[in-house]
C-alpha positions in Angstrom: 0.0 0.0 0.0 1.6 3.1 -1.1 0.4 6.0 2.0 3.1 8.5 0.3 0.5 10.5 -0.8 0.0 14.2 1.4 -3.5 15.8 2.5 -2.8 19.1 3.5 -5.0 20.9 6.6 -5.2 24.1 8.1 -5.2 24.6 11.7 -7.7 27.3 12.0 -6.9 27.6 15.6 -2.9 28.1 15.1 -2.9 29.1 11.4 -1.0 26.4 10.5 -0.7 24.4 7.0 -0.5 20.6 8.1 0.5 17.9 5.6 -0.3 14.1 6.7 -0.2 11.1 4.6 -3.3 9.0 3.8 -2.1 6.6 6.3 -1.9 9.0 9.2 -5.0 10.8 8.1 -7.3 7.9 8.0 -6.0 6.2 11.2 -6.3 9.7 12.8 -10.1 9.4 11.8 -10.2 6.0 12.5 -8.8 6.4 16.6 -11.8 9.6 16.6 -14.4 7.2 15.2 -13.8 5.0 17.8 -13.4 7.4 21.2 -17.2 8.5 19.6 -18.8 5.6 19.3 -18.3 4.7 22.6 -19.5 7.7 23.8 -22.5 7.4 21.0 -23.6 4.0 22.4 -24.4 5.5 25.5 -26.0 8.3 25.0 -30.2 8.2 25.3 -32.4 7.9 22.2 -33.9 11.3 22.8 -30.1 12.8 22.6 -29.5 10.9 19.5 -32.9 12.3 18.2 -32.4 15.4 19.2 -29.0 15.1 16.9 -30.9 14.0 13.9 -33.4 17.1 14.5 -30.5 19.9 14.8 -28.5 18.8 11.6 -31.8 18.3 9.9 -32.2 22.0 10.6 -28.7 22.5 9.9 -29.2 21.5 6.3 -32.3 23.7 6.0 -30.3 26.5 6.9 -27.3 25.6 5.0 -29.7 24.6 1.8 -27.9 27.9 -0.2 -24.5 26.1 0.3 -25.3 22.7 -0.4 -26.7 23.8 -3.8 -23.4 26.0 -4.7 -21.5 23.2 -3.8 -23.7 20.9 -5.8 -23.4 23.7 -8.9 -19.6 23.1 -8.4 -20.0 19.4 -8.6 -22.5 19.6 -11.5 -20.0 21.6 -13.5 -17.5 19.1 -13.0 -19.5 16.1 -14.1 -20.7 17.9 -17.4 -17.1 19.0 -18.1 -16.5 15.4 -18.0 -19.2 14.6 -20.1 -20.4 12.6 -17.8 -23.9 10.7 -18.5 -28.0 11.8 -17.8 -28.5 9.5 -15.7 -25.3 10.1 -13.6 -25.8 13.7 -13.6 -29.7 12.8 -12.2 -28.1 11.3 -9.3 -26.2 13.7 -8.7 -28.2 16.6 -8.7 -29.8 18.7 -5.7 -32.4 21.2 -6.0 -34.2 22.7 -2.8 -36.6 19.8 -3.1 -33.9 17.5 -3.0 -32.4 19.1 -0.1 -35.2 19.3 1.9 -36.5 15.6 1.0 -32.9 15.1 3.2 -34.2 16.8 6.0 -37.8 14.8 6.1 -35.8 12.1 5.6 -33.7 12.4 9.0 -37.1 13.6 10.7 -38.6 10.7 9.4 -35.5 8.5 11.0 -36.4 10.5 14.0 -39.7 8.8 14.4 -38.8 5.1 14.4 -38.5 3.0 17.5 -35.4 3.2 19.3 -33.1 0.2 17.8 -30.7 0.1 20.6 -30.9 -1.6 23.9 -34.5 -3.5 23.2 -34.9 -6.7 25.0 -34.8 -9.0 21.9 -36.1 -12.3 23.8 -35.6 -13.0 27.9 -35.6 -15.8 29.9 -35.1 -18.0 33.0 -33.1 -20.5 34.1 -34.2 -23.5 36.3 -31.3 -22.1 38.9 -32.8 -18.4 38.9 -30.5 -16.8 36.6 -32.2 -14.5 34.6 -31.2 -13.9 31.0 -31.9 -11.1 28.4 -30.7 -10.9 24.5 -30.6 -7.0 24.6 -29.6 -5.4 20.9 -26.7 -2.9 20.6 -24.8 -0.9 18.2 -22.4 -2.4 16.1 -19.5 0.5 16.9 -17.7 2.5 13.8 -19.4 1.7 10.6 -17.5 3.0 7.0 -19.8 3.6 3.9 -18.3 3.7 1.0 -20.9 5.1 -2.2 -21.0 6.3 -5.2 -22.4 9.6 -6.9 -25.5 10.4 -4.7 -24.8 13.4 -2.1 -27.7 12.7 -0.4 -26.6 9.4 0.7 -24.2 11.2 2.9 -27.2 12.2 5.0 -29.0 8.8 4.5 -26.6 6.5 5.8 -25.2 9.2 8.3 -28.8 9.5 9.7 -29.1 5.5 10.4 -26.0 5.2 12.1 -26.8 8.1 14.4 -30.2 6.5 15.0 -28.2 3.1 15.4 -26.1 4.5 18.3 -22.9 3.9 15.3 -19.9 6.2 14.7 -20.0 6.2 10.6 -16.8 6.9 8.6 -18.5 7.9 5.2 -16.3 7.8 1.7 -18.5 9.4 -0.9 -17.7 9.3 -5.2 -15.5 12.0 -6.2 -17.9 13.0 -8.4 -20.0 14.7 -5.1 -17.5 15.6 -3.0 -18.1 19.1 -2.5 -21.8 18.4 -2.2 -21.3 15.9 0.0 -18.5 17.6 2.3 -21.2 20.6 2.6 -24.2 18.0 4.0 -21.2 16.9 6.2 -20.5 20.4 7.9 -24.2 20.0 8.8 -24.4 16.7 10.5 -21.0 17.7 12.2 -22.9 21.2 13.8 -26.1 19.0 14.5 -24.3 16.8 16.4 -22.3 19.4 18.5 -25.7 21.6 18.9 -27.4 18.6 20.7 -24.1 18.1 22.8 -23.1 14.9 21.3 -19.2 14.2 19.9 -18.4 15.4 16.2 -16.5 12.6 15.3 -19.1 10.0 15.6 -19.7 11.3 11.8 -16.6 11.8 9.7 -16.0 11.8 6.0 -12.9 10.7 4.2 -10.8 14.3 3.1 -9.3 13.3 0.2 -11.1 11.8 -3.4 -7.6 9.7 -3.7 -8.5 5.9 -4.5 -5.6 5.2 -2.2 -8.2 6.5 1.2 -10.2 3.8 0.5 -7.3 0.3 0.2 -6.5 2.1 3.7 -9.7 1.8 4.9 -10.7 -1.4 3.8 -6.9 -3.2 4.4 -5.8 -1.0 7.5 -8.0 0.0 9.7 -9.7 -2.9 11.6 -8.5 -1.8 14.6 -11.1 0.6 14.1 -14.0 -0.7 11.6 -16.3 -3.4 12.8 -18.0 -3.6 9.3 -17.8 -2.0 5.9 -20.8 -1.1 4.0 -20.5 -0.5 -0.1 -23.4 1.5 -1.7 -23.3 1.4 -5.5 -22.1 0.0 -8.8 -20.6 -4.0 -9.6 -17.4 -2.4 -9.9 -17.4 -1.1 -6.4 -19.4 -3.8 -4.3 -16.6 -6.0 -6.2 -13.4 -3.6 -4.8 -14.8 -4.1 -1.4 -15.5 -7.3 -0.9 -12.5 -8.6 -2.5 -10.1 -6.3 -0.1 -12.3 -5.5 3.0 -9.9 -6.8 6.0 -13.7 -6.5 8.0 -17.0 -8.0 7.6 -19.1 -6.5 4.3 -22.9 -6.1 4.3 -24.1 -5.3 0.9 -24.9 -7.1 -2.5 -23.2 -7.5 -5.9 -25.9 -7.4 -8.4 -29.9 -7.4 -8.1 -30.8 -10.2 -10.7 -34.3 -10.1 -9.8 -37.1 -12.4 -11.2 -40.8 -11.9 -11.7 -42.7 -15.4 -12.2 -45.8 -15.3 -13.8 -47.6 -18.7 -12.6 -50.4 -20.3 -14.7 -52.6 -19.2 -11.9 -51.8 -15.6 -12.7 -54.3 -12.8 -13.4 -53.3 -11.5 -16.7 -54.0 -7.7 -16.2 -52.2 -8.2 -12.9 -49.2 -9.8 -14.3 -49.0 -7.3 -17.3 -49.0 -4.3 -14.5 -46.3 -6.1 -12.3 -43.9 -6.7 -15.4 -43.8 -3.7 -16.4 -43.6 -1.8 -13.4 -40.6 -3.9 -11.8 -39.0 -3.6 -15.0 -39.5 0.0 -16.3 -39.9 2.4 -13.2 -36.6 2.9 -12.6 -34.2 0.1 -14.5 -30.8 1.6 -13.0 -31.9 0.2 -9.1 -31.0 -3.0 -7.8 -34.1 -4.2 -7.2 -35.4 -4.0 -10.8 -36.6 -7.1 -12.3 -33.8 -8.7 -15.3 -35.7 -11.7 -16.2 -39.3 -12.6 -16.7 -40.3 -16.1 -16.1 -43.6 -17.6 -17.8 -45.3 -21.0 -17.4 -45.8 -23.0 -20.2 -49.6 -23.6 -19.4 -51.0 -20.0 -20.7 -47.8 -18.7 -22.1 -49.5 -18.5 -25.6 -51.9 -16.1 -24.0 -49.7 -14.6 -21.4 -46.6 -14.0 -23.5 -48.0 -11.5 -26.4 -49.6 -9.8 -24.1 -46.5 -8.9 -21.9 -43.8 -8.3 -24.3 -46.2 -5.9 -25.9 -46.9 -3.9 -23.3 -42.8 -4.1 -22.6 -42.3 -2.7 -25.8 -44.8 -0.3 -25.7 -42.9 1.2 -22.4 -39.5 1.1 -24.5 -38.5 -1.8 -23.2 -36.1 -4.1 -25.3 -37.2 -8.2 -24.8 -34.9 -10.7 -25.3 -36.4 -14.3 -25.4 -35.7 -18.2 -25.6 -37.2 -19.9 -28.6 -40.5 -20.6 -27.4 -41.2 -16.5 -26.5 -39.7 -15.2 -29.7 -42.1 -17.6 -31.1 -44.6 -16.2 -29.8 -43.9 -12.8 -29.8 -42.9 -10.6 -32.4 -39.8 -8.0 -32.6 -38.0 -10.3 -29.3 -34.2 -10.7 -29.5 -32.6 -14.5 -29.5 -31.8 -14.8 -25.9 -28.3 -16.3 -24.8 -26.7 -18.3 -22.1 -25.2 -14.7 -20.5 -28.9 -13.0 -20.5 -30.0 -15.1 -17.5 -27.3 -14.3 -15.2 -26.9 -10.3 -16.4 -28.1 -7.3 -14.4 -28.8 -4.8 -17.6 -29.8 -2.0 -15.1 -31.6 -0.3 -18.1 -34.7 -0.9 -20.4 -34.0 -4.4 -21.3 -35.3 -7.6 -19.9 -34.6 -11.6 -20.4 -38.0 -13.7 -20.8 -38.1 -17.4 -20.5 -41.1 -20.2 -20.3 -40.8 -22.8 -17.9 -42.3 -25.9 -17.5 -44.0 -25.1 -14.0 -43.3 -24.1 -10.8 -40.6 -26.2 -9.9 -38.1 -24.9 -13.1 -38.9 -21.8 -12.1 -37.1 -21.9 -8.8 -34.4 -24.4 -10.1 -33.8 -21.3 -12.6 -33.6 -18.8 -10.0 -31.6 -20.7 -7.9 -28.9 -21.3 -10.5 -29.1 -17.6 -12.0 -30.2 -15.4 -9.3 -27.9 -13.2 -7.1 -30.3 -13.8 -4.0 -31.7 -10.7 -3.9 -35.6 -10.0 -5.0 -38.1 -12.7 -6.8 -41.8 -12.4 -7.0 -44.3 -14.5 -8.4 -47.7 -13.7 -9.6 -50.6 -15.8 -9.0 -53.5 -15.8 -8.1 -53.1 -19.7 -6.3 -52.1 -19.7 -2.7 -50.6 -23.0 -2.2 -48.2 -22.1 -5.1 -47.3 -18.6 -3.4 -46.4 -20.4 -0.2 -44.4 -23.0 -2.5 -42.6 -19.9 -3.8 -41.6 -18.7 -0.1 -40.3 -22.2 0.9 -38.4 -22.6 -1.7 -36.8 -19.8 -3.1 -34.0 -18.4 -1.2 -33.6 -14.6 -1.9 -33.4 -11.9 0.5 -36.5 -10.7 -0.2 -39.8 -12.7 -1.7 -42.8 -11.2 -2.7 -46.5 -12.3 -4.0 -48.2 -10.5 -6.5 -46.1 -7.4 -6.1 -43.6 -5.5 -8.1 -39.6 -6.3 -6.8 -39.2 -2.8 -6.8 -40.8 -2.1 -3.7 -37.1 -3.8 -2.5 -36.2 -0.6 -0.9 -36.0 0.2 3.2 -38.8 3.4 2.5 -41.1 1.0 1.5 -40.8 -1.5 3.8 -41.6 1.4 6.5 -37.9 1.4 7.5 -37.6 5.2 7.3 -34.5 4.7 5.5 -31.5 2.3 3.8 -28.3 2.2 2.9 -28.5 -0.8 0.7 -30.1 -4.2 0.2 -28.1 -7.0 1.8 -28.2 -10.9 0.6 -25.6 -12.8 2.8 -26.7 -15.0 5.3 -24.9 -13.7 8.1 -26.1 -10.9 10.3 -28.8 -8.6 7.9 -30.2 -9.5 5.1 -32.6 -7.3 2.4 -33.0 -3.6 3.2 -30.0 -2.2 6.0 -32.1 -0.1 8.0 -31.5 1.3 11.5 -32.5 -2.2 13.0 -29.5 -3.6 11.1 -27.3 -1.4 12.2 -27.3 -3.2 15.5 -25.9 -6.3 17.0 -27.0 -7.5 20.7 -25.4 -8.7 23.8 -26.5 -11.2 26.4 -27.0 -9.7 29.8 -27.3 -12.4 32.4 -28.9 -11.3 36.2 -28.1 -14.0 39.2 -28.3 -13.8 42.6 -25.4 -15.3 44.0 -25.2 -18.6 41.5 -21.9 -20.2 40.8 -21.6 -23.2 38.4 -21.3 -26.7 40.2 
């Protein structure tokens, strides 16, 4: 790891220009994160909310700022020629900036997720046991492109009791280091440390192999928010535990026992409402038993939303303008207006096929047949597993969670939307009254 590189300070109190390395920078925020989040843990949810209400305000007040910081940024990305889509997600106007705000209000008014009695018990020799849920400690978020993330995941972790280290793209920095300075005064305002929230200084790749090699003295758990590319950097060099995803291939099945107008809405609106999120569906799965009625129907209403299809032999036979599908469409993750369709035999090849090309994130089925719906839960692994309902409701908002900072699919600790809830770990506390073991 080469930590040669210099990020130069100002000490505002001395007047002095300080040069570190990245490696003495990020282990100097790394030593802070954790002094905080020991303090953080501690402190009473309505100190923690009262946080989350001051730098909502903060960003209010700042809202001129963060949009001449975001004009900076925006300037940048077009001089790159950077794409619509990227330049969407990065944008704030005033109703962007205040949907951050709501948003941390709205974070404000969840239950408390730290120190809940989980489950309790008693022991035949009177010892008296609780599973009681607590903070994980210093959390470091590494995303991509959206500023208002920085709030987002900042927000949780505050709510979670968690000292957050947050590494935003280099493409929002300015915007990004702007929401900071407001989340920093929030929490100073409601008398809570600073440095339970700190952001990476620098946009030099280097900050983040530090992080993820070097610092698990200090990081309990790394959390990646955005594209293949990164989820991929992370989990191949985290040093720490990762909670995240590397690709949403999501599935919609349409069972024989499927209500056609249903199944045409579904489709189309896991597919087309927003194809760039992880939870839109890549692959459409039709039984054989109605496909000649069900299959027209769908891929014209696909097209007819700009939607490209690309089909095995038995749906481009039934279908017209549908590309030849290949062995790579079942396992790809298009993120945009293109979608794999296949007919299956029945239920049973349609979970074999999600089983053997899914990424474990998000499958629904449509149908209108209960016993296969419950078939479909059993069987089917995925994070998330829905009935006659779009996979794009995938998302923490939705599931009433206030909030997310990704959609999880290992099988250790959380799994679907990372909420505040999963920002938590727990702790047994045991109460005796004298007991020794025999």
């Amino acid at each position: 790891m080469n930590s040669c590189y210099l990020i130069v300070t100002v000490d505002k109190t001395q007047g002095m220009t300080i040069s570190k390395t990245i490696a003495e920078t990020m282990s100097d925020i790394g030593r802070a994160a954790r002094k905080a989040a020991a303090k953080l843990a501690t402190a009473s949810s309505d100190e923690r909310n009262a946080a989350l209400q001051a730098s909502a305000a903060a960003i209010r007040s700042a809202s001129g700022d963060i949009a001449a910081a975001n004009a900076c940024d925006m300037e940048a990305a077009r001089s790159r020629s950077l794409g619509a889509a990227m330049l969407d997600r990065l944008m704030l106007d005033d109703d962007r900036i205040e949907a951050m705000a709501t948003g941390m209000e709205s974070i404000v008014a969840l239950r408390d997720p730290v120190g809940r009695v989980l489950e309790e018990w008693e022991r035949p020799n009177g010892l008296r046991i609780q599973r009681v849920s607590v903070p994980l400690g210093v959390i470091g978020i590494i995303y991509e492109s959206r500023p208002n993330v920085t709030a987002d995941a900042a927000a949780l972790c505050i709510k979670s009791g968690n000292a957050v280290i947050l590494r935003g793209g280099s493409e929002s920095f300015h915007s990004s280091q702007a929401i900071y300075a407001c989340l920093r005064s929030g929490l100073a305002t409601s008398g809570l440390e600073p440095d339970a929230v700190q952001m990476v200084p620098t946009t030099d790749r280097e900050a983040v192999g530090y992080l993820l090699s070097s610092m698990a003295e200090w990081v309990d758990v790394v959390v990646p928010r955005g594209g293949k590319n990164l989820i991929k950097r992370v989990q191949d060099e985290a040093r720490v535990p990762v909670i995240g995803h590397l690709e949403g291939i999501c599935h919609v099945y349409l069972h024989k026992g499927a209500d056609l107008d249903m199944a045409r809405n579904i489709v189309v609106n896991a597919k087309m409402r927003r194809t760039g999120i992880c939870g839109a569906a890549e692959t459409v799965l039709v039984d054989r038993d109605g496909a000649q009625r069900t299959v027209p129907e769908i891929v014209a209403a696909l097209q007819d939303a700009g939607c490209e299809v690309r089909g095995d032999e038995t749906v481009a036979s039934l279908a017209a303008d549908v590309q030849e599908a290949t062995e790579a469409d079942w396992s790809t993750e298009y993120l945009d207006a293109i979608v794999s369709m296949r007919v299956v035999d029945d239920i049973d090849e349609a979970i074999e096929h999600v089983r053997h090309y899914g990424s474990g994130h998000t499958e629904s089925i449509v149908t209108d047949d209960a016993t296969a719906a419950e078939q479909f839960f059993r069987d089917v692994d995925s994070a998330i597993v829905l009935h006659n309902a779009s996979t794009q409701f995938a998302d923490g908002g939705e599931f009433g969670m206030g909030a997310e900072i990704g959609i999880a699919t290992g099988r250790i600790h959380a799994r679907g939307p990372v909420g505040a809830d999963q920002l938590t770990s727990y702790k047994y506390v045991v109460r005796g009254s004298g007991q020794v073991r025999p």
